[in-house]
C-alpha positions as CSV (number, residue, x, y, z in Angstrom):
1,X,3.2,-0.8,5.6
2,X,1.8,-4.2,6.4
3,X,-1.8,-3.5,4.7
4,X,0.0,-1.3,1.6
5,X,2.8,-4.5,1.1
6,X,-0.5,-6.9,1.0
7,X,-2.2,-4.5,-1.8
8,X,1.1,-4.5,-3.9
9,X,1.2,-8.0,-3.2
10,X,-2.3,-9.0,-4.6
11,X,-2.0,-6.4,-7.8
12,X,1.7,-8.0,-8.8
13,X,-0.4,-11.4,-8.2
14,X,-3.3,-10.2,-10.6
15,X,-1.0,-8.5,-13.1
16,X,1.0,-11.9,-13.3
17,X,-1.7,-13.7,-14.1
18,X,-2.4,-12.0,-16.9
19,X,1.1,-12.6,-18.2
20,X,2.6,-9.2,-17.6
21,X,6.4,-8.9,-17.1
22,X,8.1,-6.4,-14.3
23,X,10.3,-3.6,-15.1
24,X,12.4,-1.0,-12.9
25,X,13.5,2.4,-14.2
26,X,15.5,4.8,-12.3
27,X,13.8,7.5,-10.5
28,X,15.4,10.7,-11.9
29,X,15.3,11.1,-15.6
30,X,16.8,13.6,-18.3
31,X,14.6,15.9,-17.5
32,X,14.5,16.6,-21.8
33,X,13.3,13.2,-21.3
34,X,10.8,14.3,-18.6
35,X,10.0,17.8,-20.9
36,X,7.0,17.6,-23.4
37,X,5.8,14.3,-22.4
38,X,2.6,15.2,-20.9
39,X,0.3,18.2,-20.6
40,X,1.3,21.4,-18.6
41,X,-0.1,20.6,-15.2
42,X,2.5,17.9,-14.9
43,X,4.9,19.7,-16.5
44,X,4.8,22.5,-13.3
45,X,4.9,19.7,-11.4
46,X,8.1,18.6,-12.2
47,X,11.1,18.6,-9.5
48,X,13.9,19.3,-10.6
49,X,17.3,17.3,-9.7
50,X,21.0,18.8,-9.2
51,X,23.9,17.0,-9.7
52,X,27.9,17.7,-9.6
53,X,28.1,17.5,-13.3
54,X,25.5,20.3,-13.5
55,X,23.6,18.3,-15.9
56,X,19.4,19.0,-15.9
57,X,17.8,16.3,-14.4
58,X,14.2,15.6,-12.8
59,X,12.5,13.1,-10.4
60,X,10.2,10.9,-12.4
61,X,6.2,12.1,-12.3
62,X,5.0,9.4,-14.0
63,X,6.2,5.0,-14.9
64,X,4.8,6.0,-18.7
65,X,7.3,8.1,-20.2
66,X,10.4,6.2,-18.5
67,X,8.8,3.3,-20.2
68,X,8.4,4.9,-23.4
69,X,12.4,6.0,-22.7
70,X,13.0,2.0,-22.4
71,X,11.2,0.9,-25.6
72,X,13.0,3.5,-27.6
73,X,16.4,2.9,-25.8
74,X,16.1,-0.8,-26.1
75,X,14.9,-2.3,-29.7
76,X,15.3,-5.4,-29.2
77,X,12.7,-6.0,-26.8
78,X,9.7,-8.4,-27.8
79,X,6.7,-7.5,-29.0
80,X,4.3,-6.6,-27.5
81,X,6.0,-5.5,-24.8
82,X,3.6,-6.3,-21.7
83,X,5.3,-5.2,-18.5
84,X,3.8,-3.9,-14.9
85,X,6.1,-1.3,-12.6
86,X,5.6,-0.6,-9.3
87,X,7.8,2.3,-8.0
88,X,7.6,5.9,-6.2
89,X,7.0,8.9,-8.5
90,X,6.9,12.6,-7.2
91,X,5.1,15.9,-8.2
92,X,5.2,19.4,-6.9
93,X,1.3,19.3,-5.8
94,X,-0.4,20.4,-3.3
95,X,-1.4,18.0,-0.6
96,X,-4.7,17.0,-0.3
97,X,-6.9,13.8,0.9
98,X,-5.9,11.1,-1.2
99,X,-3.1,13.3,-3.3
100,X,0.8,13.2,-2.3
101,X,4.2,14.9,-3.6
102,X,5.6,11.5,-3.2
103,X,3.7,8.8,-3.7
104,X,3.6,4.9,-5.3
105,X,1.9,4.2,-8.9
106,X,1.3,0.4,-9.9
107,X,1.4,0.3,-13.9
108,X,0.7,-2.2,-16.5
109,X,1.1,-1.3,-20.1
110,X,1.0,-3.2,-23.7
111,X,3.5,-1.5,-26.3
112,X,3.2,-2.7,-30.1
113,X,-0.1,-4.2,-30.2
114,X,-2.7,-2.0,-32.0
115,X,-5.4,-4.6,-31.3
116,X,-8.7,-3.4,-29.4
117,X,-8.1,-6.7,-27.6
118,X,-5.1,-5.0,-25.8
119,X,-7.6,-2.1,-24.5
120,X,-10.1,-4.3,-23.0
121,X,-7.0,-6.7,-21.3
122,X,-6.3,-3.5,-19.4
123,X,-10.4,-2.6,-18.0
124,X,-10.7,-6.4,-17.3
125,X,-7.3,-6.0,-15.5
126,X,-8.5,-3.2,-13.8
127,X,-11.5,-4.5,-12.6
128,X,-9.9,-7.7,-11.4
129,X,-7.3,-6.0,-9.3
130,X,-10.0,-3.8,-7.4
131,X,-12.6,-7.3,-7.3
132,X,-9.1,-9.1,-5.7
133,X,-8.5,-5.8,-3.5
134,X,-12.1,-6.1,-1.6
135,X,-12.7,-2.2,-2.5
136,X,-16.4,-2.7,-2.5
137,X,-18.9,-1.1,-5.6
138,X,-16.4,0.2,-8.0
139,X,-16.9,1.4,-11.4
140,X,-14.8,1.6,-14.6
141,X,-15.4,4.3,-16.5
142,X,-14.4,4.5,-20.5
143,X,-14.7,6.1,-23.7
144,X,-12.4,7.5,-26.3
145,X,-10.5,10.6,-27.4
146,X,-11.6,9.5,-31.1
147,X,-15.0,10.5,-29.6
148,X,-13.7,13.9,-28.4
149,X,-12.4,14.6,-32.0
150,X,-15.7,13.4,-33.5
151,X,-17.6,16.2,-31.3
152,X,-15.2,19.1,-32.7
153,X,-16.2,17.9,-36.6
154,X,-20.0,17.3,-35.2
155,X,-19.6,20.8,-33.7
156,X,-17.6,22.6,-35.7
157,X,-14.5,23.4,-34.1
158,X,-11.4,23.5,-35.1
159,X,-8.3,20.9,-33.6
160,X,-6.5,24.3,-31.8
161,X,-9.8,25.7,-30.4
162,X,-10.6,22.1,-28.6
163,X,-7.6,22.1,-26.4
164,X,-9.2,24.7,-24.9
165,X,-12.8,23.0,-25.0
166,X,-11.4,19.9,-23.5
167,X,-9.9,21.4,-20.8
168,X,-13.3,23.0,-20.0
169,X,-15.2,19.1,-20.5
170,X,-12.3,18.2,-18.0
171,X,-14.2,20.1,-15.3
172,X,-17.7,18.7,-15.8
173,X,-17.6,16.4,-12.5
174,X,-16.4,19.4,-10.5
175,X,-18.5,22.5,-11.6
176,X,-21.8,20.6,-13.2
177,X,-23.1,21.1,-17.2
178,X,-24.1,24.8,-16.7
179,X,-20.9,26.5,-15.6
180,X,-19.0,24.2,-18.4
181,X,-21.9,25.7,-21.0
182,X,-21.0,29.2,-19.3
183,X,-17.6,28.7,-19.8
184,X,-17.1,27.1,-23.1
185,X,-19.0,30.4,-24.5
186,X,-18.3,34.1,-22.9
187,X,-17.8,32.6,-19.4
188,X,-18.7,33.6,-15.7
189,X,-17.4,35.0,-12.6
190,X,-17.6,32.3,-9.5
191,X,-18.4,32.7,-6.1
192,X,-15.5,33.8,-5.0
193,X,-15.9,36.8,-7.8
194,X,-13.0,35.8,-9.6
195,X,-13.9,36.0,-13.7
196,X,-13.8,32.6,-15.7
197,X,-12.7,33.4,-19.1
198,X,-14.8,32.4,-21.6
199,X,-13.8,29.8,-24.6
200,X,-16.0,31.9,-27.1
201,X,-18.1,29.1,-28.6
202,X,-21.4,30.1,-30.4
203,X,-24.4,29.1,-28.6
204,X,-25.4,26.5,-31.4
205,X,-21.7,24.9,-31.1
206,X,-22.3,24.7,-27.0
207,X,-25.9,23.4,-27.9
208,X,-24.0,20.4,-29.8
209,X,-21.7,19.6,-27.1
210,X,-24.4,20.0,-24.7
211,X,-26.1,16.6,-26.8
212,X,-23.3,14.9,-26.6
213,X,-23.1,15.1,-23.5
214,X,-26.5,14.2,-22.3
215,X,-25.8,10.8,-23.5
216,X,-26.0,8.5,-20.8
217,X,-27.5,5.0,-20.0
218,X,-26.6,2.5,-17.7
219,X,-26.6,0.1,-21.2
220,X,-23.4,0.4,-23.1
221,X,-25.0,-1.0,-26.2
222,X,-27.3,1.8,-25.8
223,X,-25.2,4.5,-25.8
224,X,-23.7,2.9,-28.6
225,X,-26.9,3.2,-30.7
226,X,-27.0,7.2,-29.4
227,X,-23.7,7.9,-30.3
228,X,-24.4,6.4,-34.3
229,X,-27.6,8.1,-34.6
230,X,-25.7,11.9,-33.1
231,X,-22.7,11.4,-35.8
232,X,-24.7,10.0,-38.7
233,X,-23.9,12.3,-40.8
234,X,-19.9,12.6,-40.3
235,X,-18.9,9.7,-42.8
236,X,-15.5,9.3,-40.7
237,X,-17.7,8.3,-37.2
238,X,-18.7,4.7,-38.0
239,X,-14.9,3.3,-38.0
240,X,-14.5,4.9,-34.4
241,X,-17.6,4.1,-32.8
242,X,-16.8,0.3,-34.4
243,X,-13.8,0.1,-32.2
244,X,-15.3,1.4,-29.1
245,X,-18.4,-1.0,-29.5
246,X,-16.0,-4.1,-30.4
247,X,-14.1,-3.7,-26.9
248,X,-17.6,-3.5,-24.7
249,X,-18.3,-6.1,-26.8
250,X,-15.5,-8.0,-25.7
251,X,-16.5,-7.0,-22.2
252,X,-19.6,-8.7,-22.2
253,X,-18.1,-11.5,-23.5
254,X,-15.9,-11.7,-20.8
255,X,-18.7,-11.1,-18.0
256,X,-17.3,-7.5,-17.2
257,X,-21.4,-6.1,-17.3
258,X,-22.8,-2.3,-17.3
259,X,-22.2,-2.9,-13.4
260,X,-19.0,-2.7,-13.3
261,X,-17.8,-1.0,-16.6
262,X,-19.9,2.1,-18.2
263,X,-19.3,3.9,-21.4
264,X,-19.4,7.4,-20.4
265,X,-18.9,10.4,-22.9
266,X,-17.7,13.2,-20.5
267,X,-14.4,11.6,-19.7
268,X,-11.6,13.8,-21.2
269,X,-8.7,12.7,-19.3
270,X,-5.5,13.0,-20.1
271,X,-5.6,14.3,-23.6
272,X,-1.8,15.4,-23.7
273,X,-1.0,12.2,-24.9
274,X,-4.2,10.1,-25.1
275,X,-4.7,9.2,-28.9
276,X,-7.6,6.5,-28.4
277,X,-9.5,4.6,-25.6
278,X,-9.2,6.2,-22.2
279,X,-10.3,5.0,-19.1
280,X,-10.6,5.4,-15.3
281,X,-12.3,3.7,-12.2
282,X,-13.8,5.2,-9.1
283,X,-14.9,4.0,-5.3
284,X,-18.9,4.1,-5.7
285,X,-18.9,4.2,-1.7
286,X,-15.8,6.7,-1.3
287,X,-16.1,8.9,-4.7
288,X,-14.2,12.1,-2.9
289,X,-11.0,10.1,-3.6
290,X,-11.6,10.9,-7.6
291,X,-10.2,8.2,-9.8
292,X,-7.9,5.2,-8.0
293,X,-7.2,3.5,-11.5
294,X,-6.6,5.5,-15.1
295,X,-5.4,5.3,-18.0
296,X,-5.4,4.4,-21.9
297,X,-4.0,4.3,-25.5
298,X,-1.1,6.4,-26.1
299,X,0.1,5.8,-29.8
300,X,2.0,8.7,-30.5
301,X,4.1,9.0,-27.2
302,X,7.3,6.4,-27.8
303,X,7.5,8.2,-31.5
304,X,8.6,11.6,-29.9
305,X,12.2,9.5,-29.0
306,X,12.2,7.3,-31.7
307,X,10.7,8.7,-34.6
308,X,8.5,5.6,-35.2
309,X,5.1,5.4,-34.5
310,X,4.8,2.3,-31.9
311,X,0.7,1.7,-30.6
312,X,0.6,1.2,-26.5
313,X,-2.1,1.2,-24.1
314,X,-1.9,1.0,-20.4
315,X,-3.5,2.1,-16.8
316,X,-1.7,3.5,-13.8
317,X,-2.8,2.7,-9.8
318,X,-2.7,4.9,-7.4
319,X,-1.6,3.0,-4.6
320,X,-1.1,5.4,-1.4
321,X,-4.6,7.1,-3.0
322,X,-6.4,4.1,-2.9
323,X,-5.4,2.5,0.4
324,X,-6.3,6.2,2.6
325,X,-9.8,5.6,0.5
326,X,-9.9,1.4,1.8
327,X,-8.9,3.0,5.0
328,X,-11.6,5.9,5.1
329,X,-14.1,2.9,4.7
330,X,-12.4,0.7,7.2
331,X,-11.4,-2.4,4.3
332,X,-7.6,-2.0,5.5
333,X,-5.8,-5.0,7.0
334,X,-4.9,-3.2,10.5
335,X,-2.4,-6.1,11.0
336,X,0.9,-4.8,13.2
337,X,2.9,-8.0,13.0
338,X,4.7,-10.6,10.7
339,X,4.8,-12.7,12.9
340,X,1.6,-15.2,14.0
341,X,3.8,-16.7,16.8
342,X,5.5,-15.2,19.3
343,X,7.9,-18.1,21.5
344,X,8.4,-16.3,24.9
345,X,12.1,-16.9,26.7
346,X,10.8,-18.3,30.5
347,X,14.5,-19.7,31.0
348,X,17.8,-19.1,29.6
349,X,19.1,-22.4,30.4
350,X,16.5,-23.5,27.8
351,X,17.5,-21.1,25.2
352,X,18.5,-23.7,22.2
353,X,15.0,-25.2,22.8
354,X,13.2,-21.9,22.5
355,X,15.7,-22.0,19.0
356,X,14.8,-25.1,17.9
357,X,10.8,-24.2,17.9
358,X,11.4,-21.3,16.6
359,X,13.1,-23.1,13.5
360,X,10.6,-25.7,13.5
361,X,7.5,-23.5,12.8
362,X,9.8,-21.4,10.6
363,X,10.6,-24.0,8.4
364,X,7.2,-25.3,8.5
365,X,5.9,-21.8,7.2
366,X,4.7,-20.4,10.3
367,X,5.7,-16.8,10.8
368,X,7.6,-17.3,13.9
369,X,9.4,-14.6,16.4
370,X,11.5,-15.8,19.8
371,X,11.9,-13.0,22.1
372,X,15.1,-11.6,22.0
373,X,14.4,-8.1,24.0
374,X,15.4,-6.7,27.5
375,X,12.3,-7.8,29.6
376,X,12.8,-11.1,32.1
377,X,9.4,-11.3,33.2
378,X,6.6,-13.6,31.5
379,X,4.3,-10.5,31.9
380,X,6.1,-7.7,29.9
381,X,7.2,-10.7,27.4
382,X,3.2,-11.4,26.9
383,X,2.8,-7.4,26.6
384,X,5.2,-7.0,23.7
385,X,3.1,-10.1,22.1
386,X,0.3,-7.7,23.0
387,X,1.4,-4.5,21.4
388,X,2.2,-6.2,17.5
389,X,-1.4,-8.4,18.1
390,X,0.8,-12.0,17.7
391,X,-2.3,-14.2,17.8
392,X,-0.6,-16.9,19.5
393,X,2.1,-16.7,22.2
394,X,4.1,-20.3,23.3
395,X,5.2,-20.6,27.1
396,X,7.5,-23.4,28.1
397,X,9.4,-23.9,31.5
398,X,11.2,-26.5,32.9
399,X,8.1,-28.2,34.0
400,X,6.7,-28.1,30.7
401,X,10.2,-29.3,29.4
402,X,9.8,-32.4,31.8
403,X,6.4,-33.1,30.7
404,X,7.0,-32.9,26.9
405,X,4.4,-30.2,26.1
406,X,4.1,-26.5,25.6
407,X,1.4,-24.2,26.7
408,X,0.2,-21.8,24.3
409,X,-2.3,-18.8,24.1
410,X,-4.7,-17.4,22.1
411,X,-3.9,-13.5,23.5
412,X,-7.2,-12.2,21.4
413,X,-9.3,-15.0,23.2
414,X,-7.8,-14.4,26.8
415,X,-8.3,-10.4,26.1
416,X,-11.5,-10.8,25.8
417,X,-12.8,-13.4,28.3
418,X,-10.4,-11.5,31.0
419,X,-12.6,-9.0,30.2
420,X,-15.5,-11.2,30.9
421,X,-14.4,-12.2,34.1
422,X,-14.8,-10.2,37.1
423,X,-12.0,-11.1,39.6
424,X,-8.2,-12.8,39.2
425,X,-9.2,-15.9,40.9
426,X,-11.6,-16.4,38.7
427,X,-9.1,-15.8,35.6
428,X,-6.5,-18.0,37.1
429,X,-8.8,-20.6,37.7
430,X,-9.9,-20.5,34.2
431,X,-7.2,-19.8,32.3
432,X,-9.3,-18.1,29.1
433,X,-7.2,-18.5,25.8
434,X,-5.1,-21.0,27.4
435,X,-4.4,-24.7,26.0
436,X,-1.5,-27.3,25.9
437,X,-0.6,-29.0,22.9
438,X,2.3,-32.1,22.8
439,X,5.6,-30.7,21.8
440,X,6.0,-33.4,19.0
441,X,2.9,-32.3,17.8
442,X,3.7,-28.6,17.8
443,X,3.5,-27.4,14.1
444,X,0.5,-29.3,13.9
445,X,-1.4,-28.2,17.0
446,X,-0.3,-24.1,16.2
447,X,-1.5,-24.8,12.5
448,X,-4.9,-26.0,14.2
449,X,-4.6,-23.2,17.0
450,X,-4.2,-20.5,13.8
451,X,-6.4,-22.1,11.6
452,X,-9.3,-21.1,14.3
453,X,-7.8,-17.8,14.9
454,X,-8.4,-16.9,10.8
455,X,-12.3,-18.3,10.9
456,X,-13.4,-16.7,13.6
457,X,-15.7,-13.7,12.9
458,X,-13.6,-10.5,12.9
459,X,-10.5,-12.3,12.7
């Protein structure tokens, strides 16, 4: 809980900066509200919700279509509406590595801004929040389902028959170029020998596709120049590919290179309510997670409640997917405690001292925790400090008291020379992790004390 509040914590930091506003919606929805929103998968995965008025309700899958529900609800919000959400959403899926039925999205979304500048906010936001997260090589992936409709003109095939061709692209990552070919004309059986229906493109049309496709370069500006010279002769192509070369334009421009963003053709994400830019970032060193970050422009989806066509674009985290990837390559926080300081309770008779510590690093923003549990000895106290890894542990007696100091230790340091040292004389002669520090110096000598802890290596 420590290492996911930290993530939530640096996104909402990252999503601030950029000016975005929070926003709460409840968790179960009219589930008309819920109906027709999004394509079928997520529309099986819907659970449903009973109530004593027997009306039909259902659990939120996604923070998109309640926020589309908000803008419609409430016209007098500003515009653009720039808001981030992070809340718990459920679907009826099956569990897998990195997939939950319940599980946490972090949003941010632009509504009523048409503007290419809106698109590219999001990637740069994107890739900030995974550069602030320390995930390692990342890339964002983008392109654009104006692309998608180009290829059915270039190819020939009609607006019905590429539902069904898009769901097919969908799969390229999975099943490789040749079994999305096999597919997309009279189809295959798999090795499990279950049949693969077919799509029942001609071999010309799949032969189109197929170059579309096969345009890829580690240069966006080059695909670019690919994609104008494929559609030349479609007199509609030039406005699109304008708009998709004017935001990785803007990414350069912004220092967001062909390192960290690519223009990549095969996405076909999310087409049930994607009208424009769509995009999605993966772990380069943990790519069996799938995407951690996706989203993009979604004009059409607050008209279906209000009737009026209102432009938004926005990109959804997956937070419980991307911290078991962090964890899988060992970038989690492992952090057990709040607290840096534990104050240990040697004497009762000195109890409003222990207090009056305890307040004193508190107020001086020093996570502090006096020991309030069931064990009398200094031993078990130091084992509980132990158990939650509290860097630092304060001990004070009456001889302390008298002498106007406190003895503190470091329990990582005296962990490990104990380790070093071969026999308990020798430890209690030594004392490893063990110093005093003047008792009106106290918030100053822990700051110094923790200040250490955080610099060493490994810390």
């Amino acid at each position: 809980m420590l290492a996911r509040q930290s993530m939530i914590d640096t996104i909402r930091h990252v999503y601030e900066l950029y000016g975005f506003v929070p926003l709460s919606t409840p968790a179960i929805e009219f589930l008309d509200v819920l109906s027709g929103s999004a394509g079928q998968e997520a529309q099986q995965s819907i659970f449903r919700v009973s109530n004593p008025e027997e009306e039909a309700l259902g659990l939120r899958f996604d923070l998109t279509v309640p926020l589309a529900r908000v803008i419609a609800q409430y016209r007098d919000l500003p515009r653009p509406f720039r808001r981030y959400q992070v809340s718990p959403v459920w679907r009826a899926d099956k569990p897998d590595k990195g997939r939950f039925r319940e599980f946490t999205q972090f949003d941010l979304d632009s509504v009523g801004t048409e503007t290419e500048v809106a698109d590219t906010e999001i990637m740069a936001g994107m890739c900030d929040t995974l550069s602030a997260l320390d995930v390692g090589r990342y890339l964002v992936r983008f392109s654009s389902r104006a692309m998608l409709n180009l290829l059915l003109d270039f190819s020939g095939i009609s607006a019905k028959q590429g539902v069904d061709v898009f769901r097919v692209l969908d799969k390229l990552d999975k099943v490789g170029l040749d079994k999305v070919s096999r597919e997309l004309m009279n189809g295959y059986k798999d090795e499990s020998g279950d049949t693969i229906r077919g799509v029942g493109l001609a071999a010309d049309q799949v032969d189109r596709i197929k170059r579309f496709l096969e345009i890829k370069n580690d240069n966006r500006r080059e695909v670019v120049t690919q994609l104008r010279a494929l559609f030349a002769n479609l007199d509609h192509a030039a406005a699109q590919i304008d708009t998709v070369e004017r935001i990785s334009n803007h990414l350069y421009a912004l220092g967001y290179d062909d390192d960290r963003v690519s223009l990549d053709l095969s996405i076909a994400r999310g087409l049930a309510y994607y009208t424009g830019p769509v995009f999605e970032a993966i772990l380069l060193d943990a790519p069996q997670f799938g995407s951690v970050f996706g989203g993009g422009r979604y004009d059409d989806l607050v008209m279906r409640f209000l009737g009026e066509k209102i432009p938004a674009v926005g990109a959804s985290m997956g937070v419980d997917r991307l911290l078991a990837a962090l964890a899988h390559l060992g970038r989690v926080d492992s952090r057990k405690a709040t607290a840096r300081v534990l104050i240990t309770n040697m004497d009762k008779s000195l109890t409003d001292d222990y207090l009056q510590m305890t307040w004193e690093l508190r107020r001086a923003g020093i996570p502090t925790e006096f020991y309030i549990g069931m064990a009398k000895r200094l031993g078990k106290q130091l084992e509980y400090a132990d158990q939650y890894e509290i860097p630092l542990a304060i001990l004070c007696g009456s001889n302390e008291k008298a002498k106007g100091e406190v003895t503190v230790k470091n329990m990582a340091a005296g962990r490990a020379k104990a380790g070093a040292l071969n026999d308990r004389s020798a430890w209690l002669a030594e004392r490893p992790g063990q110093t005093t520090i003047s008792r009106d110096k106290l918030v100053d000598g822990i700051r110094e004390l923790l200040a250490e802890i955080e610099s060493a290596p490994n810390a």
